[in-house]
Backbone of each chain as nested JSON, in Angstrom:
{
  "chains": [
    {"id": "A", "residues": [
      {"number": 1, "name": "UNK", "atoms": {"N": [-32.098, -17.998, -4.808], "CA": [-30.634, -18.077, -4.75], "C": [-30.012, -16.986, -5.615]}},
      {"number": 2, "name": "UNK", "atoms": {"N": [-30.588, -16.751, -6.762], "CA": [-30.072, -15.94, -7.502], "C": [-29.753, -14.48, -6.691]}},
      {"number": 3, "name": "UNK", "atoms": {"N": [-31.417, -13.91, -5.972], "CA": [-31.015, -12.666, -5.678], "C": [-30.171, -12.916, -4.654]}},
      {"number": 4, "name": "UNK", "atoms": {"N": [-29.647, -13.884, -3.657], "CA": [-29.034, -13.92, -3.398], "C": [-27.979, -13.656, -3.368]}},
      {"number": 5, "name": "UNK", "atoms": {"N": [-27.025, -14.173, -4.611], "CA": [-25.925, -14.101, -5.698], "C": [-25.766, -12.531, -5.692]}},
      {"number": 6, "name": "UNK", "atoms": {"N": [-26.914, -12.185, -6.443], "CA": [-26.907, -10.807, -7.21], "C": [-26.563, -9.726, -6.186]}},
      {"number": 7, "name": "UNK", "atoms": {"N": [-27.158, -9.706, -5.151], "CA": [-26.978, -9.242, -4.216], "C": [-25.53, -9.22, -3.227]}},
      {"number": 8, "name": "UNK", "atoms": {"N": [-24.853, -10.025, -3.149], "CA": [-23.381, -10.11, -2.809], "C": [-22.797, -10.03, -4.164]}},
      {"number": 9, "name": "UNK", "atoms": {"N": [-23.269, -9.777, -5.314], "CA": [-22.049, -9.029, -6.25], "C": [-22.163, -7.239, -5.917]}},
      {"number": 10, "name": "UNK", "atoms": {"N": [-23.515, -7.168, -5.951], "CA": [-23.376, -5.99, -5.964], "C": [-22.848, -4.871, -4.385]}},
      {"number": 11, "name": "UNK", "atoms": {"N": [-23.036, -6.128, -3.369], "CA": [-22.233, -5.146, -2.345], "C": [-20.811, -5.271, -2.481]}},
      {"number": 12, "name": "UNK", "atoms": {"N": [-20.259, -6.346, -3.196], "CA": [-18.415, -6.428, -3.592], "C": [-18.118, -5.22, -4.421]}},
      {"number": 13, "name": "UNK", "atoms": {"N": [-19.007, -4.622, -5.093], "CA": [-18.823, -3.86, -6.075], "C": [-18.652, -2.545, -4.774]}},
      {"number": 14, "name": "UNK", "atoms": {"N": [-19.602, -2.519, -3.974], "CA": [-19.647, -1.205, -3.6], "C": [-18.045, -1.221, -2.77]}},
      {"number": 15, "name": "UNK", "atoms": {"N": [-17.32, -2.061, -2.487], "CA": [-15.998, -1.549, -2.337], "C": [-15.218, -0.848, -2.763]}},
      {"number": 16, "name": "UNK", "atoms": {"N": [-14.866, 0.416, -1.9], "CA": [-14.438, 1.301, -2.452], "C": [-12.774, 1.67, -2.114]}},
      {"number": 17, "name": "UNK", "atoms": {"N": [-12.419, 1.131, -2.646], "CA": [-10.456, 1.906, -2.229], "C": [-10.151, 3.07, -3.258]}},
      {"number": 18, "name": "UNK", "atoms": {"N": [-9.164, 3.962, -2.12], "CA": [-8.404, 4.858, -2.38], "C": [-7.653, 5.194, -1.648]}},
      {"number": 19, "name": "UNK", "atoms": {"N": [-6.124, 5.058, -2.365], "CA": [-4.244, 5.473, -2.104], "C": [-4.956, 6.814, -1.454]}},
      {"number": 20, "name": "UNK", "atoms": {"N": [-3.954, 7.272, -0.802], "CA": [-3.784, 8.216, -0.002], "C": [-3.232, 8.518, 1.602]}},
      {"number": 21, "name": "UNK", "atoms": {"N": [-3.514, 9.492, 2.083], "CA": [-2.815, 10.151, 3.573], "C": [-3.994, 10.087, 4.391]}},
      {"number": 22, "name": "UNK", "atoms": {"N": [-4.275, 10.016, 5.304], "CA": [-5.206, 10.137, 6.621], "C": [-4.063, 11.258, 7.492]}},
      {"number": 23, "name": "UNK", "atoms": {"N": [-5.05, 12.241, 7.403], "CA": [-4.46, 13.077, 8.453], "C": [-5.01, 13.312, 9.969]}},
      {"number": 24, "name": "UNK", "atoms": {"N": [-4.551, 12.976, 11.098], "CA": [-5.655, 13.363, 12.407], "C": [-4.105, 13.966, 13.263]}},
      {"number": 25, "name": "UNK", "atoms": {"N": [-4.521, 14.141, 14.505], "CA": [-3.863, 14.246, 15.747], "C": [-4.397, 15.879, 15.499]}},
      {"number": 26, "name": "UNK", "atoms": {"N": [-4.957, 16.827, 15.123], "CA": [-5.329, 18.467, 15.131], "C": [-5.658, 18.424, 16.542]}},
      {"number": 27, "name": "UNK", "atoms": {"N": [-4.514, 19.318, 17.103], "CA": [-4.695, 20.411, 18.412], "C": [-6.38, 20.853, 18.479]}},
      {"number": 28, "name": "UNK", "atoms": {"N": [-6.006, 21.684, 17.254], "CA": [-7.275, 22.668, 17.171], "C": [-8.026, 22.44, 16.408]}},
      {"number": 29, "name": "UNK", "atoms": {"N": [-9.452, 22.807, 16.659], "CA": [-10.603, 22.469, 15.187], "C": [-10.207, 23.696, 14.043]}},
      {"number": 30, "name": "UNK", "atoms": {"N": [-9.665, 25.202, 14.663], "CA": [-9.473, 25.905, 13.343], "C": [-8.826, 25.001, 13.039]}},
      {"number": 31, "name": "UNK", "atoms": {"N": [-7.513, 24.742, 13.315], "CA": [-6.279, 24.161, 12.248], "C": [-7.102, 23.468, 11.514]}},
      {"number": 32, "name": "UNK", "atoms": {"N": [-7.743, 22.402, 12.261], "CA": [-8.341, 21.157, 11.159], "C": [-9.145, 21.805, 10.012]}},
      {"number": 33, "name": "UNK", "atoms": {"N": [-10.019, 22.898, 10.043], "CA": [-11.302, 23.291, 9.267], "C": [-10.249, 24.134, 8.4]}},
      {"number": 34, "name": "UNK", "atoms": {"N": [-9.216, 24.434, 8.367], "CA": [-8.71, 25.265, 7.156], "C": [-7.942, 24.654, 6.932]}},
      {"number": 35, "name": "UNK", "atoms": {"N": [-7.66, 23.421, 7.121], "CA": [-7.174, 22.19, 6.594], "C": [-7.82, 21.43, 5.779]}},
      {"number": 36, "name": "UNK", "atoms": {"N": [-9.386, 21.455, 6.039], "CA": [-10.28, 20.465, 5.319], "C": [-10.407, 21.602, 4.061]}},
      {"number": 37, "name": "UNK", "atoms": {"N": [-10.479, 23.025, 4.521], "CA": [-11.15, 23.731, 3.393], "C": [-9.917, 23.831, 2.49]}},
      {"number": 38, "name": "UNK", "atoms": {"N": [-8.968, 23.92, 2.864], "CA": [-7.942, 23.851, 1.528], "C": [-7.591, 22.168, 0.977]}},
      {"number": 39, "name": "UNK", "atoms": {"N": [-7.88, 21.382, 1.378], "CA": [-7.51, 19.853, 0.635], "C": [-9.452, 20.052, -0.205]}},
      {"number": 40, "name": "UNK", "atoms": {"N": [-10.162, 20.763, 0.157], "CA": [-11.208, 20.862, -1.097], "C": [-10.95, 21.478, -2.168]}},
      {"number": 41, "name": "UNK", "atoms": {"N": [-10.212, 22.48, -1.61], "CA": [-9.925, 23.631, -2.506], "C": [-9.533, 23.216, -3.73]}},
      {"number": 42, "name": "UNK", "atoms": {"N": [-8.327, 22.155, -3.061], "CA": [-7.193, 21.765, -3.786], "C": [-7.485, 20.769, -4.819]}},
      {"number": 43, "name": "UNK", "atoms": {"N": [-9.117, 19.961, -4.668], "CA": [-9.614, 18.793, -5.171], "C": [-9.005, 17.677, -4.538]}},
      {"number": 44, "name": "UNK", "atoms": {"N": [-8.386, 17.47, -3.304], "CA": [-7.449, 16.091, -3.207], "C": [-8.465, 16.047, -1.868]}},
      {"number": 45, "name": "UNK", "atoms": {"N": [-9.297, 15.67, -1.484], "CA": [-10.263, 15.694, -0.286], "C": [-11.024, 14.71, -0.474]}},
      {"number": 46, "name": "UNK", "atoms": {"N": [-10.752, 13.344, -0.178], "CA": [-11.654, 12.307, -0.34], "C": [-12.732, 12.103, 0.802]}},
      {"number": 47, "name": "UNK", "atoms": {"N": [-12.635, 12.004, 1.88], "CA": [-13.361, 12.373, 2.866], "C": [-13.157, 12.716, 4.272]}},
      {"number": 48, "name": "UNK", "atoms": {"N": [-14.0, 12.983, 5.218], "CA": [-13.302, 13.945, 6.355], "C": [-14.343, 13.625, 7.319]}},
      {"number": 49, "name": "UNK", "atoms": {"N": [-14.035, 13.3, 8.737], "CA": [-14.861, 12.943, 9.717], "C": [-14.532, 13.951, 10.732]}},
      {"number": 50, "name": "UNK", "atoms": {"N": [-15.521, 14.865, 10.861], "CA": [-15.147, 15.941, 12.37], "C": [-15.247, 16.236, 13.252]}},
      {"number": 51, "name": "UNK", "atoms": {"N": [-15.792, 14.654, 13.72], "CA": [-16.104, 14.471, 15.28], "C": [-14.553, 13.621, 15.858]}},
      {"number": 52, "name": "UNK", "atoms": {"N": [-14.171, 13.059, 14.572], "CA": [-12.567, 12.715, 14.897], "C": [-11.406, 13.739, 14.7]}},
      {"number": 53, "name": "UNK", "atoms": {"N": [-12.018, 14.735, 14.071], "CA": [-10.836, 15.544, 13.316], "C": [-9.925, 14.708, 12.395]}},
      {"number": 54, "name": "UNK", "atoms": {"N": [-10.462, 14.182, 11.776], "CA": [-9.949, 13.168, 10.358], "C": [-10.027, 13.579, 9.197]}},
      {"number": 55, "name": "UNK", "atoms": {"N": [-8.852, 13.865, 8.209], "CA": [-9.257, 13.595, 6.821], "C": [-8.809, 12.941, 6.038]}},
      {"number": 56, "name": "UNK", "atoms": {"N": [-9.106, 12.621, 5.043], "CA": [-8.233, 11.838, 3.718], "C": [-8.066, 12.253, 2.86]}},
      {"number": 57, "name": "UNK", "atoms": {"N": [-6.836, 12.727, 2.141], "CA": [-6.398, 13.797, 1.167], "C": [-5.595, 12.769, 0.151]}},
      {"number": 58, "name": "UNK", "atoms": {"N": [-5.649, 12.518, -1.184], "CA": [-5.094, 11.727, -2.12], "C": [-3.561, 12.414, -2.685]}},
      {"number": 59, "name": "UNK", "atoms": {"N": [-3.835, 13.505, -1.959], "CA": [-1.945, 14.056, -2.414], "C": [-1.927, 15.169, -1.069]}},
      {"number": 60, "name": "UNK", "atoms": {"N": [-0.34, 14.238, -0.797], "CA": [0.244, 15.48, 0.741], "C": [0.72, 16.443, 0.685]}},
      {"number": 61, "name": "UNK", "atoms": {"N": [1.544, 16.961, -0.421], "CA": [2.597, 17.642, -0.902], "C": [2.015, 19.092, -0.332]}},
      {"number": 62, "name": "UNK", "atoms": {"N": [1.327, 19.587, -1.12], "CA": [0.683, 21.237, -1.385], "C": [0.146, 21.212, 0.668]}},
      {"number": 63, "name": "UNK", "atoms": {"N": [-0.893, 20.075, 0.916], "CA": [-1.414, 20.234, 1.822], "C": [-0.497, 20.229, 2.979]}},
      {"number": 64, "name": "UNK", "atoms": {"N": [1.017, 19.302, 3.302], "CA": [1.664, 19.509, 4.062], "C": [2.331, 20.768, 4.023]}},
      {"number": 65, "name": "UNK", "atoms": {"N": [2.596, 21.559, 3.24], "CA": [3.554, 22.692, 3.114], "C": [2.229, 23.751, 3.699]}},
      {"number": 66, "name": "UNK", "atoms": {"N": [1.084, 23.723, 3.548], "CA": [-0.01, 24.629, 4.097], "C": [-0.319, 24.623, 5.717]}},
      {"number": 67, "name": "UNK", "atoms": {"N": [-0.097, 23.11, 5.978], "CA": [0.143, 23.229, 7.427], "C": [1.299, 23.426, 7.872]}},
      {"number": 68, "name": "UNK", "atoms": {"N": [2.471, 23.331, 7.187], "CA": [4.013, 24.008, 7.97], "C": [3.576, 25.431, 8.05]}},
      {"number": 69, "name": "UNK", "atoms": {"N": [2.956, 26.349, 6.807], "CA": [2.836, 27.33, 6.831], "C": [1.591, 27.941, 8.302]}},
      {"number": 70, "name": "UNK", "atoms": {"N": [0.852, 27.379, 8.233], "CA": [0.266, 27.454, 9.519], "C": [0.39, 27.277, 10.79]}},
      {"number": 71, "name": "UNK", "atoms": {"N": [1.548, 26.223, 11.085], "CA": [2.344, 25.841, 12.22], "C": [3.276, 27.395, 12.311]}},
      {"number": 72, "name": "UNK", "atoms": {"N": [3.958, 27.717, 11.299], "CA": [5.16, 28.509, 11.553], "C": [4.346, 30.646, 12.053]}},
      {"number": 73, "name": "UNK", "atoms": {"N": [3.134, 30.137, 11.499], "CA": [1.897, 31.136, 12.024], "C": [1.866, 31.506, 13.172]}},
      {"number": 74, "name": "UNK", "atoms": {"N": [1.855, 30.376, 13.701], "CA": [1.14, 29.722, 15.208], "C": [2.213, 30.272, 15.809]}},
      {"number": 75, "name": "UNK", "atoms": {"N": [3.298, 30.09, 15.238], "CA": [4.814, 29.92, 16.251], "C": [5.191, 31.833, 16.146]}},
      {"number": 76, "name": "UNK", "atoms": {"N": [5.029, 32.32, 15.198], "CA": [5.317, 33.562, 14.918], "C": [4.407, 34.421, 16.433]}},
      {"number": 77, "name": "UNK", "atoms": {"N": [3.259, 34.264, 15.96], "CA": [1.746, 34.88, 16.855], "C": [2.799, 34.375, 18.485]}},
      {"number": 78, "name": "UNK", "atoms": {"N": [2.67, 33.475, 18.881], "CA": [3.442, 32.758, 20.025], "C": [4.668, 33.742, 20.529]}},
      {"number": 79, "name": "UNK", "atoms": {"N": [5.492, 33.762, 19.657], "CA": [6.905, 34.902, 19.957], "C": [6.344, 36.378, 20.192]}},
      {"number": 80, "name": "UNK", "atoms": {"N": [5.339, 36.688, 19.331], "CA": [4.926, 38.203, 19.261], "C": [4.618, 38.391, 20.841]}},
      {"number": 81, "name": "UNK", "atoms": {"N": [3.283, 37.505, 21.191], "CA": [2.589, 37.297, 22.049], "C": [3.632, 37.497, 23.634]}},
      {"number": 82, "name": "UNK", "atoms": {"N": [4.78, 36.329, 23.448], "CA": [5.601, 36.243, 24.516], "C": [6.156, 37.241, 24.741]}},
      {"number": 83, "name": "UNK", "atoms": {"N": [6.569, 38.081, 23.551], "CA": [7.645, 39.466, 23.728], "C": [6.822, 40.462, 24.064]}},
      {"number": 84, "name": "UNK", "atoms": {"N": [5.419, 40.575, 24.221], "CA": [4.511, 41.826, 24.781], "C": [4.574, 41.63, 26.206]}},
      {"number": 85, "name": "UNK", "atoms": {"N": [4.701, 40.062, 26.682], "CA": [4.547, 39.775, 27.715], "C": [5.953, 40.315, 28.802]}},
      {"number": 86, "name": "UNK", "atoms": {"N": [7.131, 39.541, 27.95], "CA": [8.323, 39.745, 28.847], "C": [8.256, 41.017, 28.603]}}
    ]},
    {"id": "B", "residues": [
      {"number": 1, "name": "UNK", "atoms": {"N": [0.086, 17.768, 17.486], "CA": [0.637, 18.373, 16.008], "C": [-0.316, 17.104, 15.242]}},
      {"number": 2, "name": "UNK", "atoms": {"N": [-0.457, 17.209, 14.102], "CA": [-1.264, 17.203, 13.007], "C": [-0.341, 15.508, 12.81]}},
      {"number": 3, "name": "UNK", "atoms": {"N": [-0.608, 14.657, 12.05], "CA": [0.311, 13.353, 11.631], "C": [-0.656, 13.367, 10.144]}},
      {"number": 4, "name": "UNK", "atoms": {"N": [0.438, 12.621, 9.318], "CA": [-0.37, 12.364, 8.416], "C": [0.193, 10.567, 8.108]}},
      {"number": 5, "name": "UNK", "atoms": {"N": [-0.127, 9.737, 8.104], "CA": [-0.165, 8.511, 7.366], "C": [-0.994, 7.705, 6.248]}},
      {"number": 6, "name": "UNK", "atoms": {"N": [0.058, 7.288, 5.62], "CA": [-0.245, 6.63, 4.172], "C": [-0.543, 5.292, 4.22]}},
      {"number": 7, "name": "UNK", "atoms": {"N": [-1.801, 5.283, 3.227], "CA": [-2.671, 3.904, 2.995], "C": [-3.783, 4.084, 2.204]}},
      {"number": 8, "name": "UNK", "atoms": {"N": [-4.027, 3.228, 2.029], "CA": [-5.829, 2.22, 1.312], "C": [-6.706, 3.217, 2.369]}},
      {"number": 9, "name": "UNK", "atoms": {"N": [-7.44, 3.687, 2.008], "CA": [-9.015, 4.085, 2.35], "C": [-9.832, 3.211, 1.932]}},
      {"number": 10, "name": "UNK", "atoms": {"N": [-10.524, 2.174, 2.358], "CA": [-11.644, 1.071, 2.106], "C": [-12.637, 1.367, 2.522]}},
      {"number": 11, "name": "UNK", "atoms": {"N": [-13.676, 2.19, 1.378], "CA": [-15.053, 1.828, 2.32], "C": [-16.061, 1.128, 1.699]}},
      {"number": 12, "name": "UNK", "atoms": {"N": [-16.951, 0.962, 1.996], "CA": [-17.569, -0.476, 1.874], "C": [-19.158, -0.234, 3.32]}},
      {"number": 13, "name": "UNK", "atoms": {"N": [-19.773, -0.988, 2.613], "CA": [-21.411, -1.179, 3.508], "C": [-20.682, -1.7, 4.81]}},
      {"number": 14, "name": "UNK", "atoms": {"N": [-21.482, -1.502, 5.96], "CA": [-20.829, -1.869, 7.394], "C": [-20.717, -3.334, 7.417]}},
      {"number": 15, "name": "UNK", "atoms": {"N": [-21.723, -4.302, 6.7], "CA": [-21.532, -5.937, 6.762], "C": [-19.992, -6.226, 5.969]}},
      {"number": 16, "name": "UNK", "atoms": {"N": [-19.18, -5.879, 4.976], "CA": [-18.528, -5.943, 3.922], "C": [-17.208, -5.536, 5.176]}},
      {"number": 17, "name": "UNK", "atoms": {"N": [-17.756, -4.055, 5.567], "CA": [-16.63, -3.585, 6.62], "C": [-16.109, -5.144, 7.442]}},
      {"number": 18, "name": "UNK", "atoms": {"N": [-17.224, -5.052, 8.196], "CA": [-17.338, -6.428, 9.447], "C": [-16.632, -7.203, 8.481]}},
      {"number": 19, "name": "UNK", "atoms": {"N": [-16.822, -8.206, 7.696], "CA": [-15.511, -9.02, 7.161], "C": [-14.341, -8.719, 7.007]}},
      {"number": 20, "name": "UNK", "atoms": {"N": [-13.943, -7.384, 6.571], "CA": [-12.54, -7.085, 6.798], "C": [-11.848, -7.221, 7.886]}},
      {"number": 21, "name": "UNK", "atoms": {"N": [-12.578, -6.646, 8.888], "CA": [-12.463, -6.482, 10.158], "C": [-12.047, -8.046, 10.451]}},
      {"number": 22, "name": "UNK", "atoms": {"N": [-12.897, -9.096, 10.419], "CA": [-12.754, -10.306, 10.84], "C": [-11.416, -11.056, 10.034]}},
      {"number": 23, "name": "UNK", "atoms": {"N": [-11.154, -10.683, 8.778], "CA": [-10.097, -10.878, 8.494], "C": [-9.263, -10.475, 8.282]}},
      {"number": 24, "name": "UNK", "atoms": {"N": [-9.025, -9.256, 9.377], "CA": [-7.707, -9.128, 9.741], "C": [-7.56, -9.522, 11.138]}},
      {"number": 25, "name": "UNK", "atoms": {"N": [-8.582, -9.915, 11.524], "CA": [-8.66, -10.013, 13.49], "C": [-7.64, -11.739, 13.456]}},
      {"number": 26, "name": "UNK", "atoms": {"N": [-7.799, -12.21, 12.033], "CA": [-6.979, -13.88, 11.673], "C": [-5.701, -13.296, 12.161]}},
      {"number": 27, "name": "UNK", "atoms": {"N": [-5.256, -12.696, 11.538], "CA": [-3.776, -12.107, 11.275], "C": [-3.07, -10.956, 11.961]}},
      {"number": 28, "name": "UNK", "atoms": {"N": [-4.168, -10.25, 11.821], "CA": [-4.074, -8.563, 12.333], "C": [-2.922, -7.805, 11.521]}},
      {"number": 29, "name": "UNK", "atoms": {"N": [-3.163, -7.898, 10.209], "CA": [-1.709, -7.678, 8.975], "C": [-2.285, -6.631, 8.57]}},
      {"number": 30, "name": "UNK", "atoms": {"N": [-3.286, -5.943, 8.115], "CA": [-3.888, -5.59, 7.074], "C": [-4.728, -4.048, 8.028]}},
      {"number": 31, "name": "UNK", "atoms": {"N": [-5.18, -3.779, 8.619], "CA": [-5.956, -2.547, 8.991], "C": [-4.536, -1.433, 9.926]}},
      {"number": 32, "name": "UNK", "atoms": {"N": [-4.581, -0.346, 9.866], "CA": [-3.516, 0.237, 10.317], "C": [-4.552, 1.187, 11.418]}},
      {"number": 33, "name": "UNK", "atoms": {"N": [-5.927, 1.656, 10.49], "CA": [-6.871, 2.44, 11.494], "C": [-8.453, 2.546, 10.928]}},
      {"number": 34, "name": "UNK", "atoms": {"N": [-8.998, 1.835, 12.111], "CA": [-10.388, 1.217, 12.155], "C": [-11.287, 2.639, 12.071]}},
      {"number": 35, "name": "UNK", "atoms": {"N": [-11.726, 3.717, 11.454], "CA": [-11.801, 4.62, 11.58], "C": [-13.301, 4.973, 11.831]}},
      {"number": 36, "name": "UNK", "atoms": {"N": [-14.334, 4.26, 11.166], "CA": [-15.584, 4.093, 11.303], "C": [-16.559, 3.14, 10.394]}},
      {"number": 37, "name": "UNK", "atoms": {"N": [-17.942, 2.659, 10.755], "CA": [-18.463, 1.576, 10.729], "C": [-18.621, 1.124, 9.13]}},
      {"number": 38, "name": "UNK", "atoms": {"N": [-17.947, 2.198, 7.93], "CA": [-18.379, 2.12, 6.794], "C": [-16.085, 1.907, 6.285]}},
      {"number": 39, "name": "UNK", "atoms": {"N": [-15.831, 3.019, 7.087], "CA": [-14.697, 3.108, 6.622], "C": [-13.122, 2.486, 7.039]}},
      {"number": 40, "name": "UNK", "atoms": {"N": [-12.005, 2.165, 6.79], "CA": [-10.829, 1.615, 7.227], "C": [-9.923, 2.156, 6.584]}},
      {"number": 41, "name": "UNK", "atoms": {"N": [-8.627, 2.409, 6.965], "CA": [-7.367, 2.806, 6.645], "C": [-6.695, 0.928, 6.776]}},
      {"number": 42, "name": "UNK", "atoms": {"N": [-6.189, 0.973, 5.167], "CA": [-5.78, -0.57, 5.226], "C": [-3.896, -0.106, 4.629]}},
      {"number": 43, "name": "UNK", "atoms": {"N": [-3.208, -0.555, 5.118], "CA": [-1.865, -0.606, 4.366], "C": [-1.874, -0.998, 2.993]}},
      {"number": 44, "name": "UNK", "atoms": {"N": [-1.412, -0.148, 2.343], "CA": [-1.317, 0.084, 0.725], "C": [-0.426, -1.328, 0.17]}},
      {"number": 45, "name": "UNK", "atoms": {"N": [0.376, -1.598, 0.926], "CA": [0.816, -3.038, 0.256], "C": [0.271, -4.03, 0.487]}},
      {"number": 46, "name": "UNK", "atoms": {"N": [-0.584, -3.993, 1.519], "CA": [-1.434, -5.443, 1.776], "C": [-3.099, -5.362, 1.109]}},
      {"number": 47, "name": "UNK", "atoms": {"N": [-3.286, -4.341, 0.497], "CA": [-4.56, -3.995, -0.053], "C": [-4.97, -5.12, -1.27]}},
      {"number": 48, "name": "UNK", "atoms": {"N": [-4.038, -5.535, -1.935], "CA": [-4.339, -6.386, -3.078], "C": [-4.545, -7.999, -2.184]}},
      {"number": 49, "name": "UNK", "atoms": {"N": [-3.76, -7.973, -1.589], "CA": [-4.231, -9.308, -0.842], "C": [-5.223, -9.428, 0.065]}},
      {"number": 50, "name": "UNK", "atoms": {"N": [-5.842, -8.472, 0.455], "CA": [-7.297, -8.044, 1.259], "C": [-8.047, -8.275, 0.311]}},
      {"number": 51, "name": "UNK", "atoms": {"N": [-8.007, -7.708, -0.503], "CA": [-8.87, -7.699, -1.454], "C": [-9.81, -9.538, -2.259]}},
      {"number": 52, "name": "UNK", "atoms": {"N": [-8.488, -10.037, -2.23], "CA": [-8.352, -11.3, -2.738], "C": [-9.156, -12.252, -1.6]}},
      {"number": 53, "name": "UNK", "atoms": {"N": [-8.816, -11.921, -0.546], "CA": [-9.503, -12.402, 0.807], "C": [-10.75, -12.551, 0.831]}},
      {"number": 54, "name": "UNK", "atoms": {"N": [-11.228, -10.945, 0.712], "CA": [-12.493, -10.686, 0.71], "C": [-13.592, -11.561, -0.31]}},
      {"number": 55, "name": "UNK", "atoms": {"N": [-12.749, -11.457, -1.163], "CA": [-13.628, -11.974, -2.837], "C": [-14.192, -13.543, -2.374]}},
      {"number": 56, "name": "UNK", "atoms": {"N": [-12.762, -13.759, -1.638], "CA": [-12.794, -15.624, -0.851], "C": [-14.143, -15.937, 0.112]}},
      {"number": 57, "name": "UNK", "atoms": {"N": [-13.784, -14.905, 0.803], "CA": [-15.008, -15.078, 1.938], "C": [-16.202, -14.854, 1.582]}},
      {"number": 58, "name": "UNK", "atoms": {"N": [-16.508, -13.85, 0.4], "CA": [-17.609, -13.197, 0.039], "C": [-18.447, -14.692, -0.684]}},
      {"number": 59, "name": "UNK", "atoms": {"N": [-17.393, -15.402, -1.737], "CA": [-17.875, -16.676, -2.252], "C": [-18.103, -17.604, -1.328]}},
      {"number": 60, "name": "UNK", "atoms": {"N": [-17.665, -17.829, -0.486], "CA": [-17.663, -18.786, 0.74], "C": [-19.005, -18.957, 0.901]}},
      {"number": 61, "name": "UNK", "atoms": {"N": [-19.353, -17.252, 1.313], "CA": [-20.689, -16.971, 2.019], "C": [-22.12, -17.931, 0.656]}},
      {"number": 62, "name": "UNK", "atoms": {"N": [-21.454, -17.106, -0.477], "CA": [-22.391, -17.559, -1.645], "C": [-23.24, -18.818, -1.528]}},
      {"number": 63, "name": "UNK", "atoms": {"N": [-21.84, -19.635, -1.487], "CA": [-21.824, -21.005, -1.737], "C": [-22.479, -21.895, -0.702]}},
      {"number": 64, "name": "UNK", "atoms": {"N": [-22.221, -20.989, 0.537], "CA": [-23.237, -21.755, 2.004], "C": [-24.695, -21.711, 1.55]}},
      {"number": 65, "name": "UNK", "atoms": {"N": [-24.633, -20.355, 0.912], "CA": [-26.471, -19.879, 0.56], "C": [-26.881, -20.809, -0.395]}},
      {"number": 66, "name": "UNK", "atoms": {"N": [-25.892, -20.836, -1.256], "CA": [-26.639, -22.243, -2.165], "C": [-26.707, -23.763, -2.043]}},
      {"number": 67, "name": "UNK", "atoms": {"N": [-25.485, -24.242, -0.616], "CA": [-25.619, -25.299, -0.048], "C": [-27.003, -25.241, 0.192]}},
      {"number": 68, "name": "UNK", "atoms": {"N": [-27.317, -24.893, 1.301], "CA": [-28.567, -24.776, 1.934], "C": [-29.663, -24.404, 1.356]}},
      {"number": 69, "name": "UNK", "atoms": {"N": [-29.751, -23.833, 0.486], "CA": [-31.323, -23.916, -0.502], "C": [-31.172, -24.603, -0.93]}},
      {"number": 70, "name": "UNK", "atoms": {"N": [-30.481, -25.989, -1.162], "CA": [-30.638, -26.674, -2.368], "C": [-30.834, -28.198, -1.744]}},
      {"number": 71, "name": "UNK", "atoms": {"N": [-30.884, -27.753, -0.315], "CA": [-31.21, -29.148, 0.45], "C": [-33.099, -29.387, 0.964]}}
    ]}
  ]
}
């Protein structure tokens, strides 16, 4: 009985929480992978699944302003792109 | 486009998972995104009362184990 016991304390223990953002819905795997590599960068990268394109970042701030900056990339390249065209 | 939402990251051994899972399947209050067999996205205000849940069920379980060896 004991190891019993001992044994369901120690998997309660292995519960693990952590506050934070889950980021998914990435178009693209770049976006996502220089997304994951800067929330490492940054130390706020708790973990990341990339068969979902998932991550979990413990602060949004720095990391959301890196993907506006990458969105507004996207959108720049897009106009260039269109105006060679028209 | 990219989303980001806020919460509890819970992870936990896949049996530990499976109880969460089952108690929120009571209610369905508490998980926002089932993400994989170790891990869960739980709502940050209902996390302390998950928690409390868990501890419940986890003793529950105990206490069956020691019903039954002791018969």
């Amino acid at each position: 009985v004991m190891d019993q016991v001992s044994l369901w304390e120690v998997e309660r223990e292995r519960v693990q929480g952590n506050a934070g953002y889950l980021i998914k819905d990435f178009d693209k795997e770049s976006e996502y992978e220089q997304v994951c590599q800067y929330a490492q960068d940054l130390n706020v990268l708790v973990k990341k699944w990339d068969a979902k394109r998932m991550l979990f970042v413990t602060q949004i701030n720095q990391v959301g302003d890196f993907m506006k900056r990458l969105k507004n990339k996207r959108v720049e390249k897009g106009k260039k792109a269109g105006g060679v065209a028209g | 486009m990219p989303r980001a939402q806020r919460g509890v990251l819970v992870r936990a051994d896949p049996s530990i998972k499976a109880i969460i899972v089952k108690i929120d399947a009571e209610r369905n209050d508490f998980i926002i995104e089932d993400i994989d067999d170790e891990c869960i996205l739980v709502k940050e205000d209902k996390y302390p009362e998950l928690k409390v849940k868990l501890e419940q069920k986890l003793q529950d379980t105990v206490k069956k184990v020691e019903d039954s060896s002791s018969e």
